[in-house]
N, C-alpha and C positions, 0 to 999 in steps of 0.2 A: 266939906272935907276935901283935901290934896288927892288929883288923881291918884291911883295906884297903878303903876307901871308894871308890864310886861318885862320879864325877865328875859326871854328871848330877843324879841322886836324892842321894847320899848312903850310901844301902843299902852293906851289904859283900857285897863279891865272893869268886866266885870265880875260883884263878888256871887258869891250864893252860899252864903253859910259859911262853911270853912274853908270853900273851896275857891277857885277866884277862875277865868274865861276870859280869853282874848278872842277878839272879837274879828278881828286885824289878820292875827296870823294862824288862829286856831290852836293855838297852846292853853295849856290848863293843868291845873296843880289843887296843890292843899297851899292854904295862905301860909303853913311854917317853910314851902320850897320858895316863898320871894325874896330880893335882895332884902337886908338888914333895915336899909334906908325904907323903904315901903313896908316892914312888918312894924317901924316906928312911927310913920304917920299913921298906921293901922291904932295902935295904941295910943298916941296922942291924940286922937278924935275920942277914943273910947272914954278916955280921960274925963273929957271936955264937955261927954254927951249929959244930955236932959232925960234923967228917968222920971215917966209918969204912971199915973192908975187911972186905969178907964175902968169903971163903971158899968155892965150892959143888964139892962132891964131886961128880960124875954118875955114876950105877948102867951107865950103857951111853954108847958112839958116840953114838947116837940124841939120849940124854936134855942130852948133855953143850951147854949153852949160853953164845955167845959174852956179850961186855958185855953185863949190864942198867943202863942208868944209875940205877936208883932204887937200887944199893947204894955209887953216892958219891955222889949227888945231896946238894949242902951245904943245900940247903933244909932236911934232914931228919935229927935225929939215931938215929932207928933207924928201918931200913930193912928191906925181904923181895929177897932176890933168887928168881926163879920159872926151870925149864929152859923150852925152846921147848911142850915138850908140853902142860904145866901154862898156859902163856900161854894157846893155842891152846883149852886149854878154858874155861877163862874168859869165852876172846870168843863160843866154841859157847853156852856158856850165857847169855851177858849177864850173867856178875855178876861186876861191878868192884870188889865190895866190899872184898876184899882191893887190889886194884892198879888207882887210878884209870886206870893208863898202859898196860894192859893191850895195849893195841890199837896203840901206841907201842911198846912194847917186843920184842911179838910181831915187828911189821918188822924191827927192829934183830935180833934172834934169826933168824928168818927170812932174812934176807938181809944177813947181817956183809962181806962184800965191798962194799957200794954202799954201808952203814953209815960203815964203817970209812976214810972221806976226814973225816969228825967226829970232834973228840976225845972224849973223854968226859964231859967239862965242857961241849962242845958240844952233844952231846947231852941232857945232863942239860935242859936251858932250855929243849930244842924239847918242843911236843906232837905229836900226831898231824898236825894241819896240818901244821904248821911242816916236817915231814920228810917228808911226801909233798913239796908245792910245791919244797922246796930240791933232792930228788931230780929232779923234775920237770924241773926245768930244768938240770941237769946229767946225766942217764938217765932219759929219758922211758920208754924200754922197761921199765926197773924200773920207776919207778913207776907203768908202768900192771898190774906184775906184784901191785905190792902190793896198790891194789885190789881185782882178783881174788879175791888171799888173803883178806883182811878180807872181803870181801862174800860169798865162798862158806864161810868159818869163820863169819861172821855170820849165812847164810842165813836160819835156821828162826825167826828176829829182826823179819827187815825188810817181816814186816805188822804189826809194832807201832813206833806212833808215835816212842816215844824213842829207841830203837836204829837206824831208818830217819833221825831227824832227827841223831841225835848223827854217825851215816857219811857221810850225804848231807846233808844239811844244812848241816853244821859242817865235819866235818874232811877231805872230800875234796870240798867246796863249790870252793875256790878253784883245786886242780887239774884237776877236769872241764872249767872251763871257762877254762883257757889258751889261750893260741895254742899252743903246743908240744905240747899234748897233745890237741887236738879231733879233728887228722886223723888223729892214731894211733886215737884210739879209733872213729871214725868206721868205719874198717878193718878193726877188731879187731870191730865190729858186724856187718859182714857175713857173719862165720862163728860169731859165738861168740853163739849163742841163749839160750846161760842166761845172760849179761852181762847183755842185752839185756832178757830180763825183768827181772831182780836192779834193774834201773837203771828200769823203767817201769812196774813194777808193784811197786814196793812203797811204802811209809804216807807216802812221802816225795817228793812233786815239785815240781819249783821251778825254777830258774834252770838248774842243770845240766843237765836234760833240753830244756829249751829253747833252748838254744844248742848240744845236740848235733844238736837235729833243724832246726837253720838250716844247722848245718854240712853234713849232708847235700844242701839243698840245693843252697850255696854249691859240693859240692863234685860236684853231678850226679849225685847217689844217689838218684833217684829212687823204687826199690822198696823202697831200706831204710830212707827215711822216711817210705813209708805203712805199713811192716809195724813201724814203733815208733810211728805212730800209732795205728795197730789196739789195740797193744798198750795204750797211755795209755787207750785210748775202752774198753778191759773192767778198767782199775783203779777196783777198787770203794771208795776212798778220795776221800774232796772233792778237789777242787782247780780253779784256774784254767786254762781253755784258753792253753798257749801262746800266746807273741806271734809268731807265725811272719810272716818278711820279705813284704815286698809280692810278693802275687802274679806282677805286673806282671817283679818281677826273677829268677822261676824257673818259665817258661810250664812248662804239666802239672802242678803240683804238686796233690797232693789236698789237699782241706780238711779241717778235724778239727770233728769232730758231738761231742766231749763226753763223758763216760760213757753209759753203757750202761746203759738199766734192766734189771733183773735179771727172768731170767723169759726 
């Protein structure tokens, strides 16, 4: 297929589902914001593509895994299909190498019931985003299940930069901080401690954490957002001090001192 050019720069991207990443300059969109000329070679490959059917035997109950969309995804004329377990370790490890969708797929494997209101074609176009947020807002409880999943399969990952930025950053950027989803998880913080660190101590903070710990106060959680500030002020990764609401509109809130010199 014809590179797909960057609307900005020019640089070619990359896609991921629906969405496309420059690499170059750091712009990103939904593939219906590219020039006209690049959403036609999008469709003239589509056109052109080779759909097949794989086959997978599974050895056990266990191993035996529902749809993977990358063995009809028409993007692609050959394909891998992977069982849930083989997912699973992929994302333990961080290597994509084989299955960019690793972490897309795994959900879909993972949880075929909340999956399974998408066709398969439908699936095929979503990435990671795309199918937390759409669950999001149709099973907020699943999708704050999935989450979970990826972030405690991710774990031993997320003190390094691009695996912390690709989960939180990227692909569960736009669910953390819904309306549908702040006060579930806000909830789900007050008892689940390894979230909580998973979510403020690791290489990646930004937006999500920042509008978790407003919701806290918006929502009069007073102890549970100085104890995810504590948390933020011993992440030994840069970053900026939240923008936390005026004082004025959550009297007693504690203030955040920063990281923590070591020692």
């Amino acid at each position: 297929m014809a590179s797909i050019r960057c609307p900005h720069c020019g640089a070619p991207v990359m896609l991921r589902g629906r969405r496309w990443e420059c690499g170059y300059c750091g712009d990103f969109g939904s593939i219906s914001s590219l020039q006209p000329s690049e959403k036609a070679k999008l469709a003239q490959a589509r056109a052109s593509s080779v759909r097949i059917t794989v086959t997978v035997t599974a050895t056990s109950q266990e191993e035996e895994a529902p749809f993977s969309p990358a063995c009809t995804a028409p993007e692609a004329a050959e394909v891998s299909c992977f069982s849930r377990a083989v997912l699973e370790d992929m994302v333990r490890r961080w290597d994509l190498e084989q299955n960019e969708w690793a972490c897309r797929d795994l959900l879909i494997a993972a949880f075929p019931q909340a999956t399974g209101r998408w066709s398969a074609e439908e699936l095929a176009e979503m990435d990671t985003m795309d199918l937390l947020v759409e669950t999001g807002r149709q099973d907020p409880e699943t999708a704050l299940r999935m989450v979970e999943l990826l972030l405690s399969t991710a774990e031993g990952h997320l003190q390094e930069p691009e695996a912390a930025n690709q989960l939180l950053g990227w692909d569960m950027s736009d669910l953390l901080v819904s309306e549908e989803m702040l006060p579930l998880l806000v909830r789900e913080l007050r008892k689940n401690g390894r979230l909580a660190r998973q979510l403020f101590q690791s290489a990646y903070v930004g937006r999500p954490q920042e509008e978790l710990l407003n919701a806290c106060g918006r929502m009069g959680e007073w102890e549970l957002q100085q104890r995810l500030l504590e948390l933020l002020a011993r992440n030994p990764f840069p970053h900026d001090a939240p923008e936390l609401e005026p004082e004025e509109s959550f009297p007693g809130r504690s203030p955040y001192h920063g990281p923590q010199p070591e020692g």
